[in-house]
Backbone as a ProteinNet text record, in pm:
[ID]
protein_1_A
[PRIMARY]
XXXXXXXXXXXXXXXXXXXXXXXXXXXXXXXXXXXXXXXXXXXXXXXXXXXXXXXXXXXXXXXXXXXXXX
[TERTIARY]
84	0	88	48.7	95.9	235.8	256.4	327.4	275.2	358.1	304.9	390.8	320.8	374.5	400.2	514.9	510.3	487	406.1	340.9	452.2	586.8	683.8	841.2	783.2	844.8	763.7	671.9	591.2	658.7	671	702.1	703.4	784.6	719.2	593.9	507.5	420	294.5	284.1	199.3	144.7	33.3	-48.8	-141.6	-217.7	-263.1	-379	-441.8	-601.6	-574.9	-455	-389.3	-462.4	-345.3	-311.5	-492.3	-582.6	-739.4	-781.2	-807.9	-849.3	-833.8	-688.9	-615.2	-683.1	-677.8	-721.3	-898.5	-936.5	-1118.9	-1123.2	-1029.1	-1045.9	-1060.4	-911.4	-896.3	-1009.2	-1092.7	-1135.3	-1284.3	-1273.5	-1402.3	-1360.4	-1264.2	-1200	-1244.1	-1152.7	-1204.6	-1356.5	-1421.6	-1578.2	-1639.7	-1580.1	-1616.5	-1557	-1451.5	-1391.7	-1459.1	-1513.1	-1615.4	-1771.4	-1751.3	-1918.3	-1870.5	-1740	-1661.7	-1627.9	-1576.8	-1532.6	-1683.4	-1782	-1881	-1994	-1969.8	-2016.8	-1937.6	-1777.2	-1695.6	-1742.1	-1762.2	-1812.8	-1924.7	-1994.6	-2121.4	-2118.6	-2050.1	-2025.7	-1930.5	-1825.3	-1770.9	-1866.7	-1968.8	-2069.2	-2125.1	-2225.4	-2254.2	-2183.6	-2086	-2014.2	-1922.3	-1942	-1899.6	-2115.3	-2154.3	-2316.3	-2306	-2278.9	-2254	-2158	-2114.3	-2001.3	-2050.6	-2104.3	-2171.9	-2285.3	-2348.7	-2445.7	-2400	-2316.3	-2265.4	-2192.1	-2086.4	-2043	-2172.4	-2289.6	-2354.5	-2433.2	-2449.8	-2532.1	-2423.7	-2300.4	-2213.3	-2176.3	-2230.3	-2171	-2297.2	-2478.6	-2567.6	-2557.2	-2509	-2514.4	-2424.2	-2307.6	-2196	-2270.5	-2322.6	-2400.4	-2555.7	-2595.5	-2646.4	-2622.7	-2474.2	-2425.8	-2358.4	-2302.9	-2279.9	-2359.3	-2531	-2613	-2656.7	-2671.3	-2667	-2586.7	-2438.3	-2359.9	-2392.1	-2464.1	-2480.2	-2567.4
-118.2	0	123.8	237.1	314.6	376.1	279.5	232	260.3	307.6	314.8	144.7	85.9	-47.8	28.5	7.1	-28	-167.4	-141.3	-270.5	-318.1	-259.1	-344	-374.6	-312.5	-375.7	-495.4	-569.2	-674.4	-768.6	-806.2	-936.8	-1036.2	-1173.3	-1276.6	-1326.5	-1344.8	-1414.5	-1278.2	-1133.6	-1042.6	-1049.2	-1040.3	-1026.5	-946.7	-903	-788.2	-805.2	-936.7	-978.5	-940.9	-965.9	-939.8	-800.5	-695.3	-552.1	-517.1	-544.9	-525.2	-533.3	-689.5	-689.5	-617.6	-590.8	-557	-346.5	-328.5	-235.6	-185.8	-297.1	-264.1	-290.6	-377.4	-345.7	-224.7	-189.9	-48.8	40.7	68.7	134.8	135.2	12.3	10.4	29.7	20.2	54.9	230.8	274	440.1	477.2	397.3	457.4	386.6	311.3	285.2	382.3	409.9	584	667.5	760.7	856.5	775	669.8	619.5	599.4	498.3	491.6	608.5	693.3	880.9	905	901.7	935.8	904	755.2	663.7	717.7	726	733.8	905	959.3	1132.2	1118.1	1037.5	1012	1000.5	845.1	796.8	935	957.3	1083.9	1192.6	1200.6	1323	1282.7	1129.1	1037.8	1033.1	1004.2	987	1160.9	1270.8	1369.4	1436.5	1399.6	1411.3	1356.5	1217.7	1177.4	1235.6	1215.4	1304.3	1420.6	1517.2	1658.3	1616.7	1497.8	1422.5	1422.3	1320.8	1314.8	1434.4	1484.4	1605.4	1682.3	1708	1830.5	1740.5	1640.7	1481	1517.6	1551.4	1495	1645.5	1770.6	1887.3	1876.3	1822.8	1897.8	1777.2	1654.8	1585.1	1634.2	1678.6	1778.4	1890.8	1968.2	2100.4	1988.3	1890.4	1870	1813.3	1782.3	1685.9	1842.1	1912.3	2057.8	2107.9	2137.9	2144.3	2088.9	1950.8	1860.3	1955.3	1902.9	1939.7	2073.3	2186.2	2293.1	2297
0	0	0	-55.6	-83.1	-150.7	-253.1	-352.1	-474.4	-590.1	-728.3	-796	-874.4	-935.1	-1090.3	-1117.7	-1267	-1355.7	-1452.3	-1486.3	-1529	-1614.3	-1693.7	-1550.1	-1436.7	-1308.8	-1271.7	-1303.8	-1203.8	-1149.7	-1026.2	-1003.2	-1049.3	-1021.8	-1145	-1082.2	-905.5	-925.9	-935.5	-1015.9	-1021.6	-1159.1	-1140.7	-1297	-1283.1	-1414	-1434.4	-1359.5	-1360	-1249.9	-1114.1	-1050.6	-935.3	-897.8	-950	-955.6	-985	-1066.4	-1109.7	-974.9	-899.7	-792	-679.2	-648.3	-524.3	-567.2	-708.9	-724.3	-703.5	-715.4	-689.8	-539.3	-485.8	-350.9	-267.6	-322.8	-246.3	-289.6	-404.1	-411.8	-331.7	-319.9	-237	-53.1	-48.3	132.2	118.6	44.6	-44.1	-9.7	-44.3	-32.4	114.6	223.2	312.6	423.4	424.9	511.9	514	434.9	476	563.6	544.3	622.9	775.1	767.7	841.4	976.9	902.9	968	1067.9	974.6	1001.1	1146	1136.9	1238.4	1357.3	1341.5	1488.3	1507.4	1428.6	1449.1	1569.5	1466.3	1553	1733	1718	1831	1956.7	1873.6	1992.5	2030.9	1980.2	1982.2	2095.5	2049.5	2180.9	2320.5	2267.4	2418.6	2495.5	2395.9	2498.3	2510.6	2459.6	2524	2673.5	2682.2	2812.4	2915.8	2855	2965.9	2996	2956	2980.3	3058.7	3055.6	3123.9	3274	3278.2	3436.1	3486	3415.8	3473	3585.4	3437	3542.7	3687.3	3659.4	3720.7	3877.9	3819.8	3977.8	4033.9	3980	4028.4	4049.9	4050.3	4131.4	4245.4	4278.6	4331.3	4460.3	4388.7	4507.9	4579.1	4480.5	4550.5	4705.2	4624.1	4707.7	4886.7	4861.9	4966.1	5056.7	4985.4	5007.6	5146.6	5048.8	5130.7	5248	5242.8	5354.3	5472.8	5416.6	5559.1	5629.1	5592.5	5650.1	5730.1
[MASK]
++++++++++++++++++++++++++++++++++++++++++++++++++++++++++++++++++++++

């Protein structure tokens, strides 16, 4: 990966079906990254939602124990 091949460099066990395949592969890895990106976007959104969740969850929980002791 991330290599240019010259076709009149090929290896002896590389052929052109090879280099086709290995090439429609990648291109389809190519169009799964942006969905990919997208999902973990998602998910960090999710999880600093939570976190802003408990944060305020444990500073009214403090203010309340606060109160108590007075």
């Amino acid at each position: 990966m991330g290599q240019l091949r010259d076709f009149e460099q090929m290896g002896p066990g590389e052929s052109v079906q090879q280099l086709t395949t290995e090439n429609a592969t990648l291109k389809r890895r190519v169009q799964q990254l942006p969905q990919e990106h997208r999902a973990l976007r998602e998910r960090r959104e999710g999880a600093r939602s939570n976190l802003r969740f408990a944060d305020k969850r444990i500073a009214d929980l403090e203010a309340q124990l606060l109160e108590q002791d007075q």
